[in-house]
ZALOMAR-231957 format. One record per residue (C-alpha): residue number from 0; chain; z, y, x. Coordinates in Angstrom, 2 decimals. Example, Ala and Ser with C-alpha at 12.3 -4.5 7.8 and 13.67 -1.06 7.14 Angstrom:
REM residues 2
   nr  kette       c3       c2       c1
    0      A     7.80    -4.50    12.30
    1      A     7.14    -1.06    13.67
This chain:
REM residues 467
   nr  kette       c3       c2       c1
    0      A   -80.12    15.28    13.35
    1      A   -80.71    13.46    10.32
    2      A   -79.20     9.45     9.74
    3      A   -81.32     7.51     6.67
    4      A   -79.34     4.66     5.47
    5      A   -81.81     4.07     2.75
    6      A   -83.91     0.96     2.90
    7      A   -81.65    -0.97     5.27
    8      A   -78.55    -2.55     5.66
    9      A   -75.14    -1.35     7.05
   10      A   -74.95    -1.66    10.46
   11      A   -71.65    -2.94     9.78
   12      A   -69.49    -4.87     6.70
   13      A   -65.87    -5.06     6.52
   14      A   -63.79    -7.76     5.69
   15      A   -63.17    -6.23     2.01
   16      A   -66.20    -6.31     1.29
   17      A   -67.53    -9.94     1.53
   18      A   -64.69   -10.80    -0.20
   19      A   -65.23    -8.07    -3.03
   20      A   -68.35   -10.35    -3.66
   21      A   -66.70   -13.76    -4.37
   22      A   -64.25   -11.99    -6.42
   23      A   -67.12   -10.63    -8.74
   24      A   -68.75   -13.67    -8.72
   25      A   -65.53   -15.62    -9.99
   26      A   -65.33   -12.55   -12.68
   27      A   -68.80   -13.36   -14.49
   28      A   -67.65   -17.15   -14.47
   29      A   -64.22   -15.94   -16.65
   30      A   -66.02   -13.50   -18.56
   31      A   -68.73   -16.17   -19.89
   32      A   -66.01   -18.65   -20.20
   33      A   -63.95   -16.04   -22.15
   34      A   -66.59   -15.31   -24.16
   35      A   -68.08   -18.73   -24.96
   36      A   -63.93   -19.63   -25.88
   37      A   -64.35   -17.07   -28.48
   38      A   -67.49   -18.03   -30.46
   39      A   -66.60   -21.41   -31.52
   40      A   -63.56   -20.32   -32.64
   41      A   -64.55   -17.39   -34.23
   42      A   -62.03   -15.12   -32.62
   43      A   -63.51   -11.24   -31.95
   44      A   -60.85   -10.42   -29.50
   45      A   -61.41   -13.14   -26.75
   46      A   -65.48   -12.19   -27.49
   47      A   -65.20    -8.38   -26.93
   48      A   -62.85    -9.10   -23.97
   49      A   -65.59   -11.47   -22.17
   50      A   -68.51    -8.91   -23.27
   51      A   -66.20    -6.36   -21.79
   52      A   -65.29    -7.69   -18.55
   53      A   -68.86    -9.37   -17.54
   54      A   -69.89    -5.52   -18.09
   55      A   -67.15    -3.80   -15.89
   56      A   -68.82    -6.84   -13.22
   57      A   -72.00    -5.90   -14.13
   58      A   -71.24    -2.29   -13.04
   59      A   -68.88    -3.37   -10.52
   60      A   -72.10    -5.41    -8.42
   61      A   -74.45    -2.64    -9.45
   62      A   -72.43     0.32    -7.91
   63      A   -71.94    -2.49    -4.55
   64      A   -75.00    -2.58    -4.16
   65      A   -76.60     0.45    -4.04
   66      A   -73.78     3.11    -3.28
   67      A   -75.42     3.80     0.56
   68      A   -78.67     3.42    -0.71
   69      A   -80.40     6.74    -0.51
   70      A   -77.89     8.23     0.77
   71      A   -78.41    11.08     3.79
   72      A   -75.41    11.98     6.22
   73      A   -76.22    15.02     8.62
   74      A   -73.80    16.32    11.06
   75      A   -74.31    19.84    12.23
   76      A   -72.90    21.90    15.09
   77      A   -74.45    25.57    15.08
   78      A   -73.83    25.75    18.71
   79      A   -74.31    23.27    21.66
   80      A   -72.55    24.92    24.17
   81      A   -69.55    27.72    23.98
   82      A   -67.16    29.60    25.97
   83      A   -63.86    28.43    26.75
   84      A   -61.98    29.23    23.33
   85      A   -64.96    30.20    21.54
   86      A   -65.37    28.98    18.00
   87      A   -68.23    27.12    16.55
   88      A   -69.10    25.53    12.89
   89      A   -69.12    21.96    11.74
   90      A   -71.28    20.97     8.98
   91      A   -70.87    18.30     7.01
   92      A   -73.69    16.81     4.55
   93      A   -73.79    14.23     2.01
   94      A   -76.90    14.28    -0.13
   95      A   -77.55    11.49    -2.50
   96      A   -80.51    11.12    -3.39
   97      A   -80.83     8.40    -6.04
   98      A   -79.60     8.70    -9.73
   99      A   -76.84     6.25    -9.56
  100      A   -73.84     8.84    -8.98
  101      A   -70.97     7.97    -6.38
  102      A   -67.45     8.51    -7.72
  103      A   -66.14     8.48    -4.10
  104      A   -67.39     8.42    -0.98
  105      A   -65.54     8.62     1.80
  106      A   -66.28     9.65     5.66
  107      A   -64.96     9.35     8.88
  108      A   -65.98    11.31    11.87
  109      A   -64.54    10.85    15.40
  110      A   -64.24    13.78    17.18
  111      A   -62.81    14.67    20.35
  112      A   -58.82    15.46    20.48
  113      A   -59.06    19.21    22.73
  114      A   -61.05    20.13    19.57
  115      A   -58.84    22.68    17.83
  116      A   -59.66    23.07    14.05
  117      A   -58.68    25.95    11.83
  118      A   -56.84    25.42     8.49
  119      A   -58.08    21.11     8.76
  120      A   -55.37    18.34     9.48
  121      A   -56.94    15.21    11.83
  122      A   -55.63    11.61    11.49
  123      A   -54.55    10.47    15.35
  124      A   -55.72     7.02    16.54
  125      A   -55.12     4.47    18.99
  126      A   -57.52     5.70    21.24
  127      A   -55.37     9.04    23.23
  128      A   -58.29    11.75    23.57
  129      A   -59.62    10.93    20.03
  130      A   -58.90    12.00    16.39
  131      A   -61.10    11.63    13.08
  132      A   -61.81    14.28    10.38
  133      A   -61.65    12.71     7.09
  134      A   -63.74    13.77     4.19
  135      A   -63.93    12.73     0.58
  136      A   -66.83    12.98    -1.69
  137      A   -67.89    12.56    -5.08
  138      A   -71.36    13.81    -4.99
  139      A   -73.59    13.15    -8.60
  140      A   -77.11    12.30    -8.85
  141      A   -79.31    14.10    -6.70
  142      A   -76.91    16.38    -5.31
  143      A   -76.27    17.58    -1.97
  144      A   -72.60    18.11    -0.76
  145      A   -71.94    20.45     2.69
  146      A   -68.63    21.46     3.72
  147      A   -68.23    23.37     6.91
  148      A   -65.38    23.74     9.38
  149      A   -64.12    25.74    12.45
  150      A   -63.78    24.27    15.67
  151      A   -62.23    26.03    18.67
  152      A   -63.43    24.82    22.39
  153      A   -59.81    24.84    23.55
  154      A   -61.13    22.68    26.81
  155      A   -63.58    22.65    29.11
  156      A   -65.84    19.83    29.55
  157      A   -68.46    17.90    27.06
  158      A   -66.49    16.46    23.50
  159      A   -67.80    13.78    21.99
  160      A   -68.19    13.88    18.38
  161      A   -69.45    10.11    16.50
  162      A   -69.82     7.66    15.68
  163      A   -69.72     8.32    11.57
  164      A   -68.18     5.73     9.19
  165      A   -68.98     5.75     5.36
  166      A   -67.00     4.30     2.83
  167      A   -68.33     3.83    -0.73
  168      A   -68.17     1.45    -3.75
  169      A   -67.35     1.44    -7.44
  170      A   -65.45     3.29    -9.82
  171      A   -63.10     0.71   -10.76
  172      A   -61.90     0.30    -6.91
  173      A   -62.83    -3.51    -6.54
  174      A   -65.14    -3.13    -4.12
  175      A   -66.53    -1.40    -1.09
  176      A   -69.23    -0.96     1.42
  177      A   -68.95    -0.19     4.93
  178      A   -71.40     1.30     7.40
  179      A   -70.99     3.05    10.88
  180      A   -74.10     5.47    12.05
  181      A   -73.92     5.63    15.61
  182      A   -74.71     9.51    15.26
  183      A   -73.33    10.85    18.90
  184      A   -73.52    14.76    19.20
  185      A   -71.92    16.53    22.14
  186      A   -70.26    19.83    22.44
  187      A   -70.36    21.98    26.36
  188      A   -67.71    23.93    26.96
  189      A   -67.81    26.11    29.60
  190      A   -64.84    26.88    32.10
  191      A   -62.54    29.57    31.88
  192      A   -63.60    32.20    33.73
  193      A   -61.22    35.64    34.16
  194      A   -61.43    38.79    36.18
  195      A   -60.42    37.70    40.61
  196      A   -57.74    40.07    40.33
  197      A   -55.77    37.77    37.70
  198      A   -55.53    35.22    41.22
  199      A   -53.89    37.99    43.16
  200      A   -57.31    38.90    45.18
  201      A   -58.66    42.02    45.71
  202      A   -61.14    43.54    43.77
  203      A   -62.91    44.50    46.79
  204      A   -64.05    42.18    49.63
  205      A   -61.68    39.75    48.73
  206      A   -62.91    37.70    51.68
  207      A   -63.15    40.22    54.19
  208      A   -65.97    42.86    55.07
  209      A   -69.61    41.99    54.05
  210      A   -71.75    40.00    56.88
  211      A   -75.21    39.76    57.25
  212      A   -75.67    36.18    57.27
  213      A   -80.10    36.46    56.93
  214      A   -81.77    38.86    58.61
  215      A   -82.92    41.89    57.18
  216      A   -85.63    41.13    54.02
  217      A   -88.24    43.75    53.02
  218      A   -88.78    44.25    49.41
  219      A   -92.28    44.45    47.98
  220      A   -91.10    46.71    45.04
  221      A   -89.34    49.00    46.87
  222      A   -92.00    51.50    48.98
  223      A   -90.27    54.32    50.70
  224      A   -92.97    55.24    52.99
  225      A   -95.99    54.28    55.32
  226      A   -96.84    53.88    58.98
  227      A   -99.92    53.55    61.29
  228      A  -101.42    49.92    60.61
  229      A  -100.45    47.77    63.00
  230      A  -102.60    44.78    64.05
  231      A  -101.50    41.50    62.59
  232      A  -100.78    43.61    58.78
  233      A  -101.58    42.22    55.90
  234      A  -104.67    43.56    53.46
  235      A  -101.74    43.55    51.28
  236      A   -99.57    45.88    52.73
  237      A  -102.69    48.58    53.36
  238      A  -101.73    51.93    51.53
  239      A  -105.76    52.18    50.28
  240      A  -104.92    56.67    49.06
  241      A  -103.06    56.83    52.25
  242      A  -106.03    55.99    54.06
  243      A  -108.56    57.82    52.68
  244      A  -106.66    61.02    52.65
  245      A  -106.10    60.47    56.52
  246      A  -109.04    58.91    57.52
  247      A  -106.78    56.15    59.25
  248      A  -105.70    52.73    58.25
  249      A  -101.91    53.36    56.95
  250      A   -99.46    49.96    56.22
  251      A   -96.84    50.45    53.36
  252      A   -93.06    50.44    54.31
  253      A   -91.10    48.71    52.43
  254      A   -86.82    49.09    51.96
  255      A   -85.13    46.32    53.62
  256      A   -82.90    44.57    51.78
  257      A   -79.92    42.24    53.14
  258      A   -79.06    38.81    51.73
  259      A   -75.41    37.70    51.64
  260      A   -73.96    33.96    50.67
  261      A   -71.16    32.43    49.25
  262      A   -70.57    29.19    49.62
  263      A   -67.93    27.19    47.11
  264      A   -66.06    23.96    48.25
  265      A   -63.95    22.34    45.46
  266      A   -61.41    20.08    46.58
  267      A   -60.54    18.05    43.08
  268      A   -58.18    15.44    44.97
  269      A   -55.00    17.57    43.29
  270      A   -50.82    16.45    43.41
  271      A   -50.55    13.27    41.56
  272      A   -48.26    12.92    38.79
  273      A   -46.13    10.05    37.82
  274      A   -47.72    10.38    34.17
  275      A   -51.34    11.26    33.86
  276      A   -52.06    10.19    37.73
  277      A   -53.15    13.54    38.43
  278      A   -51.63    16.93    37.43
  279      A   -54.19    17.90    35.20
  280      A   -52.99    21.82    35.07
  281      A   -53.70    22.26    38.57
  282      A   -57.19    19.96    38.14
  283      A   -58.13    22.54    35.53
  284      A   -57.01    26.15    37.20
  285      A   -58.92    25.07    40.72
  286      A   -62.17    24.69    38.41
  287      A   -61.01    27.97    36.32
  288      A   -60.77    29.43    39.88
  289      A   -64.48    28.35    41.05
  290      A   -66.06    29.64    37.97
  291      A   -64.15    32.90    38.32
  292      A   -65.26    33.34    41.88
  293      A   -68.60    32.37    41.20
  294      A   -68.72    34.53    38.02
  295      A   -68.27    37.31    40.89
  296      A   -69.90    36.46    43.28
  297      A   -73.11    36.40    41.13
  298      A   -72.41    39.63    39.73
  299      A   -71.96    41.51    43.42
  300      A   -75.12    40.35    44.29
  301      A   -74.60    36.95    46.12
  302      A   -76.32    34.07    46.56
  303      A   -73.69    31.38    45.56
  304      A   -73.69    27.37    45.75
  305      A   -71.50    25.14    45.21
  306      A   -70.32    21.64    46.62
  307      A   -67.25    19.14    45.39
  308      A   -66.14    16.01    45.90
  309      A   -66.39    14.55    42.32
  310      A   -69.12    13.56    39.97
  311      A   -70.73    15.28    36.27
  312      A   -69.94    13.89    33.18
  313      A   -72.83    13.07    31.43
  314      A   -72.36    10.82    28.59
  315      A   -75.70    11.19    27.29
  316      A   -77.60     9.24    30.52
  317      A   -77.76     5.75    30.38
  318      A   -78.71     3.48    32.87
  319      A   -82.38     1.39    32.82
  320      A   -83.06    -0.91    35.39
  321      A   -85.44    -4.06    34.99
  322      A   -83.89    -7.42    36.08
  323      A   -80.37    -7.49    37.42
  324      A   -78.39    -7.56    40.75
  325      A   -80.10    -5.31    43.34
  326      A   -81.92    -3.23    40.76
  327      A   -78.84    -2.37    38.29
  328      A   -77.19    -1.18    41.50
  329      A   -79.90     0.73    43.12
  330      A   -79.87     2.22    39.32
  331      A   -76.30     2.72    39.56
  332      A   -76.28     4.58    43.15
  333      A   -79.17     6.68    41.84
  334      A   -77.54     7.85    38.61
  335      A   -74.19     8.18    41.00
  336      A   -76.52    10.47    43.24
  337      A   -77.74    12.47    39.94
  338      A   -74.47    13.05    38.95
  339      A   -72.97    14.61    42.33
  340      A   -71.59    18.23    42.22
  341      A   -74.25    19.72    44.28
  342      A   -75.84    23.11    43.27
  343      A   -77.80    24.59    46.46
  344      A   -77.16    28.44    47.38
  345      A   -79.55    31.02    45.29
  346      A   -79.62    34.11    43.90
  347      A   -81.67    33.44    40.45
  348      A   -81.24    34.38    37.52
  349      A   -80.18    30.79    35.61
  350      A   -77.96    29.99    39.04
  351      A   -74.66    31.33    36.87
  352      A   -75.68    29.20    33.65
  353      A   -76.19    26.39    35.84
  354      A   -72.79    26.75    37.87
  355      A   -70.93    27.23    35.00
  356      A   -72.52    24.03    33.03
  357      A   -71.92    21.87    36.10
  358      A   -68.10    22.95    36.12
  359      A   -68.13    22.28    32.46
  360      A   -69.25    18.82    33.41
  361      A   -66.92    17.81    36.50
  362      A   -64.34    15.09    36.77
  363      A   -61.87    13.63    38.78
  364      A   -63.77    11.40    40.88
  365      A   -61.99    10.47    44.43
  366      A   -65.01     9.00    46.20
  367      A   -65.29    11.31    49.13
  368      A   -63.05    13.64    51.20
  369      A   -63.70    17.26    51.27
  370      A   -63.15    17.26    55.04
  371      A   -66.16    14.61    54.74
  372      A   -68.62    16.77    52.12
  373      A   -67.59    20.01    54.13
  374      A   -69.23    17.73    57.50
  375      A   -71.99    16.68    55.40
  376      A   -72.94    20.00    54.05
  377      A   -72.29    22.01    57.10
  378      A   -75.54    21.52    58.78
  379      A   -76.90    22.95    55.73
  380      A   -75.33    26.14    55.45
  381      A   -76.88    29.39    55.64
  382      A   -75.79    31.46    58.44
  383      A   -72.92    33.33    58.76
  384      A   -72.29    31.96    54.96
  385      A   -68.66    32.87    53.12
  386      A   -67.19    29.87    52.69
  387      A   -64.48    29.59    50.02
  388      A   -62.31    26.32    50.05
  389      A   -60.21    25.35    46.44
  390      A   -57.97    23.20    47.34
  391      A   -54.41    21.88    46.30
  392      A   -53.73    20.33    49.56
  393      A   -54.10    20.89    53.69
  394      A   -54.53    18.08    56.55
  395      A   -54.95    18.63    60.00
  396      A   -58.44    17.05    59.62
  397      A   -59.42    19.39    57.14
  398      A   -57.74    22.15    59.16
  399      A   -59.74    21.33    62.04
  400      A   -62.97    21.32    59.72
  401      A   -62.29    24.77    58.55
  402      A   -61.81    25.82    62.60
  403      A   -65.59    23.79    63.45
  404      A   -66.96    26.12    60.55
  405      A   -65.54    29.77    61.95
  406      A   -66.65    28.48    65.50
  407      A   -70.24    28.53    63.71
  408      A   -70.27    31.95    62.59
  409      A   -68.86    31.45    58.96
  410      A   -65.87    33.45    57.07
  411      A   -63.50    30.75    55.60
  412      A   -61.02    32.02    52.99
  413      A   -58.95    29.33    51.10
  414      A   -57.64    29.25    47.80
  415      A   -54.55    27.45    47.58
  416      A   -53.15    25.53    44.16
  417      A   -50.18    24.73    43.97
  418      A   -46.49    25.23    42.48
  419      A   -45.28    25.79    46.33
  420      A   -46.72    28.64    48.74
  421      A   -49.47    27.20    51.30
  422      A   -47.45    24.69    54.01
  423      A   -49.31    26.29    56.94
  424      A   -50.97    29.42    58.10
  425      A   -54.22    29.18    60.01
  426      A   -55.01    32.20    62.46
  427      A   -58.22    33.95    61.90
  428      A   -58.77    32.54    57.93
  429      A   -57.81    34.38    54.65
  430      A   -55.72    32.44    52.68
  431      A   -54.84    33.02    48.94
  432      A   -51.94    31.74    47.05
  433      A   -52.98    31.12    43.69
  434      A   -50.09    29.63    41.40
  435      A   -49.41    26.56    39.43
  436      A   -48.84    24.80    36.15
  437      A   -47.04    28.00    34.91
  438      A   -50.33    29.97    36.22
  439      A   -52.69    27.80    34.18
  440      A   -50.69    28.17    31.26
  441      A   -50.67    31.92    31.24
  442      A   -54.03    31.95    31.59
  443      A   -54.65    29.72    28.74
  444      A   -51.84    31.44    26.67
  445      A   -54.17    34.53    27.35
  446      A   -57.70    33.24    26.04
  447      A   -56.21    32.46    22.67
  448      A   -57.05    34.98    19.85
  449      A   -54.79    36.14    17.47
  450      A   -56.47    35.57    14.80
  451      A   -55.70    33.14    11.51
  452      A   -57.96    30.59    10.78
  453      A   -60.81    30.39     8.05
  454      A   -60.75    27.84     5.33
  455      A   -63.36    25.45     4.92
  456      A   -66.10    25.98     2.69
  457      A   -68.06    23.88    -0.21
  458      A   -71.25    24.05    -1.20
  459      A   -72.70    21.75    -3.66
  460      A   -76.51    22.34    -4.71
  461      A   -77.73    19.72    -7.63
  462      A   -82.03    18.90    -7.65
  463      A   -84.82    16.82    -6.02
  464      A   -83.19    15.14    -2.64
  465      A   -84.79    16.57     0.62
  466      A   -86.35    14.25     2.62
């Protein structure tokens, strides 16, 4: 991602700046005054004083002006996505390519607070979940500038980093030029995933014995015999050596093969809290517990999906609708729709890189019940499915949900969150205790390396600007 700021003007001026102008302009009016003083009267001093000062203006509007000119910013990350406490590089670029030098330049990038750097101090703003890395630069005529830094994902979910503001102007500090590049770039950070046994579960059959839930599958690849054709085979399954060695039409058998599912149901209605409206520990462990599960799952051979009642961050997707009124809202239902936590029960091969991306995404959204998604998804479910609830809290209407789905052939285990021990016990459904805030925080506590950080790194190289 490359930003050109030459050949146009900032996007936006500050206040300084406009004034910087009638400041210089009232400058060259008292240096040729100065100077014109000292001619009649033959007197050096006030002459060298006025040559002196209608040059430092000179410079002064000459540096204004073209300090952003030709000048490239590029923002790099060398990842887009990472594991939860996982460490990728920032690089910064300033390359000016013009042969007036810069004796400062100065830049501002906004990046997203949960962004942990190593061995780099952030200024804190206003705004809560933002902070801004501040560089300064004195890069020379054609000369390129990159400094590099190392960020730790210390969050899930997608961090903003942008917009960029750039600061320049002369060397004598009277004025300066202002631009912002609206330069978004975002970083994914996965969930934090850990081994089941970490949440108190069994390592084996944590949700009871293994069920058939599809019937018995045959699998092409796997040929552990033949048999008499039988009318109704297909050309396909005809064993071709089999038959001319018996002088008989011979079918291929194939190993049967047995399909189980695993269906997750994340509650994210969690205990509010007096301060941050929900308690975001307990947010963040029941989505640490449905990638872990799923991370499982996945690996012992299920088919998983996965349903919540929330929606994906996706700060990227912008809504486009012609006209306004009914359009921007049928827009706005259909981006809503886009967005739901919905990933449909399969066994390939991307279905963990998309679970895990979509649980990187999630947030607190309050729009619909579980006991109503659990209704709406039920006709949907495979048979005899797993069904694994996360949840921080039980009603007797969601009780009586979980009862309709056993009375349909499903295993139901829950996963409870929560400081306190589950409020109820339900006959006939496995239910698992999972902790708290003080469970999050060992987890987290966990992830960390022990490591120290790396200091940043400058690298200057001097010759023809790249384009």
């Amino acid at each position: 991602m490359r930003n050109f700021l030459a050949n146009r003007q900032a996007q936006r001026e500050g206040t300084e700046t406009s004034n910087s102008i009638h400041i210089s302009r009232r400058l060259y009016v008292l240096g040729a005054l100065i100077t014109l003083v000292g001619i009649p009267f033959r007197q050096p001093l006030f002459i060298i004083s006025g040559l002196l000062m209608l040059l430092a203006v000179t410079i002064t509007a000459v540096w204004s002006h073209y300090c952003l000119q030709d000048l490239r910013y590029r923002r790099q990350l060398s990842e887009q996505r990472i594991l939860f406490g996982e460490t990728v590089t920032l690089s910064i670029s300033v390359e000016n390519a013009k042969l007036l030098p810069l004796p400062w330049l100065e830049t501002e990038d906004t990046i997203a607070r949960d962004l942990e750097f190593e061995g780099q101090e952030l200024r804190h703003t206003l705004v809560s979940n933002q902070m801004v890395l501040e560089c300064l630069f004195s890069p020379r005529w054609y000369e390129r500038v990159t400094r590099q830094y190392v960020m730790r994902g210390a969050a899930r979910g997608v961090h903003v980093l942008g917009p960029t503001r750039l600061r320049s102007g002369d060397i004598f500090g009277f004025t300066m030029r202002e631009t912002v590049l609206s330069n978004h770039q975002y970083l994914l950070v996965y969930p934090l995933t850990v081994p089941i046994t970490r949440f108190g579960l069994p390592a084996r059959h944590p949700f009871g014995d293994r069920r058939a839930p599809r019937r018995l599958l045959e699998d092409p690849s796997q040929v552990i015999g033949v048999r008499n054709y039988v009318y109704g085979d297909s050309l396909r399954r005809v064993n071709w050596k089999a038959t001319a060695r018996t002088q008989k039409m011979q079918s291929k058998v194939y190993d049967a093969t047995t399909t189980y599912t695993l269906v997750i149901f994340l509650n994210t209605t969690t205990r509010f809290d007096s301060h941050y409206g929900i308690h975001p520990e307990l947010y963040e462990l029941a989505v640490c517990s449905a990638a872990s599960i799923a991370d499982w799952a996945i690996d012992e051979g299920y088919a998983v999906g996965l349903h919540a009642n929330s929606i994906m961050f996706r700060p990227d997707e912008t809504i486009e609708a012609d006209g306004q009124g009914v359009a921007i809202q049928d827009a706005m239902q259909a981006q809503l729709q886009r967005r739901r936590v919905h990933v449909p029960v399969s066994r390939h091969v991307q279905q963990r890189e998309q679970i895990m991306e979509v649980l990187a995404r999630v947030q607190p959204y309050f729009g619909t019940s579980i006991e109503d998604l659990i209704q709406t998804e039920r006709p949907h479910l495979p048979n005899g499915a797993t069904i694994v609830l996360i949840t921080s809290n039980l009603s007797e209407v969601l009780v009586d949900t979980l009862a309709q789905l056993r009375q349909h052939g499903h295993t139901v285990a829950i996963l409870f969150i929560g400081d306190s021990p589950v409020p109820v016990r339900l006959a006939g459904i496995t239910v698992y205790h999972i902790g708290g805030e003080e469970t999050w925080k060992n987890l987290v506590a966990a992830a960390r390396p022990q490591t120290g950080h790396t200091p940043n790194a400058d690298q200057s190289e001097k010759g023809l600007a790249l384009s």
